[in-house]
N, C-alpha and C positions, 0 to 999 in steps of 0.2 A: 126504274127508280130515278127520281130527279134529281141533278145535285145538290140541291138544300139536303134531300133527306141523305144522300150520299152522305154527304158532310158531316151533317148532326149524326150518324152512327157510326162515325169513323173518330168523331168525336168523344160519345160514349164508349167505344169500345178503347182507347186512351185510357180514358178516364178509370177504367175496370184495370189496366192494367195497369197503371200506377197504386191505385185502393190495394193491389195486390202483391207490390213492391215487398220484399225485402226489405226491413228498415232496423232490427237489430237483433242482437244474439246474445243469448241467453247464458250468462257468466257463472251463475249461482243458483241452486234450488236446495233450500231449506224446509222441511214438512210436506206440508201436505199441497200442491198448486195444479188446478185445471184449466188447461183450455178451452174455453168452451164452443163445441160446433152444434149450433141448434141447441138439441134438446139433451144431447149429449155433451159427457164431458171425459178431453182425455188428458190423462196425466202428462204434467209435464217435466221434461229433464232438463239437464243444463247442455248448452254448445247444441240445443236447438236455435234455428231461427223463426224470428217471427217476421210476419207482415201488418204492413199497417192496417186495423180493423179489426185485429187477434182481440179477442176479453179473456183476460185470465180471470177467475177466483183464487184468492188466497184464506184460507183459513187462518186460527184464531195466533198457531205458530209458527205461521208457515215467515219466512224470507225468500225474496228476490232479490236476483243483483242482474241488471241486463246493459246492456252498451248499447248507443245508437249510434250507427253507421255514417250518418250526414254531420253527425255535429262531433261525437268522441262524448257524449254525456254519458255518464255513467250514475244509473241510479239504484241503491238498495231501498226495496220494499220489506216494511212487514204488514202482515195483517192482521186482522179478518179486514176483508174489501174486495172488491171486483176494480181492474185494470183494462184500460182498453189502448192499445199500441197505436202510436202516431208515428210524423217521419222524421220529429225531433226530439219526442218528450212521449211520456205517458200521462195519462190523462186516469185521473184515478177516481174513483166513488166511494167513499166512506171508508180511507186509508188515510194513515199519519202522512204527515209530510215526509217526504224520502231524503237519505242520505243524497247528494250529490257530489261527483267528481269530475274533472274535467280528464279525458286521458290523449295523450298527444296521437293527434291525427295518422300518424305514420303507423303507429302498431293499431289503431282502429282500421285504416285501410287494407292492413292484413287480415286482422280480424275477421273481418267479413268473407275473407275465401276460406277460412275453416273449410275442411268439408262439414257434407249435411247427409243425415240419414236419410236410406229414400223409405217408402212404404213398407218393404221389406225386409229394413233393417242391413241394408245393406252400405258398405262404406260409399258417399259417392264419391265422384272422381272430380274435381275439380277444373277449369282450365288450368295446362302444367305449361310455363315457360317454356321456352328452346334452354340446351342447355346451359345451366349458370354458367358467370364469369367467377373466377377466382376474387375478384375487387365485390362481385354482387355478394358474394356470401360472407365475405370478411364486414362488410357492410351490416351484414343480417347480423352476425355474431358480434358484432360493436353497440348497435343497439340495443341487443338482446340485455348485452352486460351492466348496460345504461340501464334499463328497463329495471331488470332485477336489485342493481343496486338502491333504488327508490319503492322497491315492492314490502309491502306487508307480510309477515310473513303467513306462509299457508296461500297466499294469492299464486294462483295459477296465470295469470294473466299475460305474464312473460315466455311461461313456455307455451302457449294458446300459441304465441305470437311466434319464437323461433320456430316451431311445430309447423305450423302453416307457411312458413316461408320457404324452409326446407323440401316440406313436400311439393308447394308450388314449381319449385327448382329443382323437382326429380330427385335429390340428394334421399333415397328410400333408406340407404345403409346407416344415414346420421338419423334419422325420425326415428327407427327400429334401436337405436344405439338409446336414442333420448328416451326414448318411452321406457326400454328396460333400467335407465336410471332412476327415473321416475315411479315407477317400480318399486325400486329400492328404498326408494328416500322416504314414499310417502304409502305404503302398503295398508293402511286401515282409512283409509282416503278417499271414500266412494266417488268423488270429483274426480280423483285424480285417475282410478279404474276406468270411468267412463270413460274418459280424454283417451286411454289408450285404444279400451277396444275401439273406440270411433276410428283414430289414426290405424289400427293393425288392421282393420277393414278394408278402410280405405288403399290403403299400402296392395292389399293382399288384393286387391280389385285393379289395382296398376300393371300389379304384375302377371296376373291372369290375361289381361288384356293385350300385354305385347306377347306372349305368345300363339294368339290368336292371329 
């Protein structure tokens, strides 16, 4: 093979793997909302990710509320319309104009290490820090406190965010502590059910793992 063509498919295959980026996570699912692969379509939940190139369908009432990673945009959808995910924005086809927010960089950053379900439903495991410092976690929980005191209420967004800082910093004891709060607080809260099982998954896959 020559290096021209060296090049050019070292180039494409780049390119494939950016198309394929990660680019934001799915905050909110109200009704009815498909991803669509081909000819199929699979339902979508919330505290998935998506990549850029995803098309969702949204039906007549359905809502979304998703975040992007690169910028902190935070946009609510409703429909009926088709969505196709970019690396800064959503690019939409016969849908209202969306809500916009701006959400500060630093808990978008976390955001993004959520865990993510794999194929089979299982918690994945994230990269996990070394372990935290006693200033890193007082940090996590200063903002957390900032975050919530500016939250809506019913907005999960804050504990999305101590949630995944926690767990990134091994702290399993506190994420088990918070979920069963959460729990408590918000028990007819399908959002907020999901968030747990994803985190006791998750957790439950950590711990299986170091005794291996």
């Amino acid at each position: 093979m020559s290096s021209r063509f060296l090049f050019i498919g070292l180039v494409l295959l780049g390119f494939g793997q950016v198309q394929a980026a990660e680019v934001a996570l799915v905050m909110s699912v109200q009704g009815k909302i498909a991803r669509l692969d081909g000819s199929t379509q699979v339902p979508l939940e919330a505290f998935v990710k998506l990549k850029s190139g995803d098309q969702l369908a949204l039906e007549d009432t359905s809502r979304l509320q998703v975040v992007y990673f690169k910028t902190g945009r935070q946009e609510t959808w409703s429909g009926p319309g088709r969505l196709k995910m970019a690396v800064a924005e959503g690019r939409a086809e016969d849908l209202p104009t969306p809500q916009i927010k701006m959400l500060p960089l630093v808990m978008v950053k976390q955001l993004a290490r959520t865990p993510s379900l794999d194929s089979q439903g299982r918690g994945g495991v994230t990269r996990l820090r070394a372990i935290a410092s006693d200033d890193a976690i007082a940090k996590l929980d200063a903002t957390y406190r900032e975050l919530k005191n500016t939250a809506q209420s019913g907005d999960l967004g804050p504990e999305m965010y101590l949630l995944s800082g926690l767990f990134e910093m091994r702290e399993l004891d506190r994420v088990e502590a918070l979920l069963g709060e959460l729990q408590r607080a918000q028990p007819k809260n399908l959002e907020a059910s999901l968030l747990v099982s994803l985190y006791k998954k998750a957790v439950r896959n950590v711990r299986e793992s170091r005794k291996q």
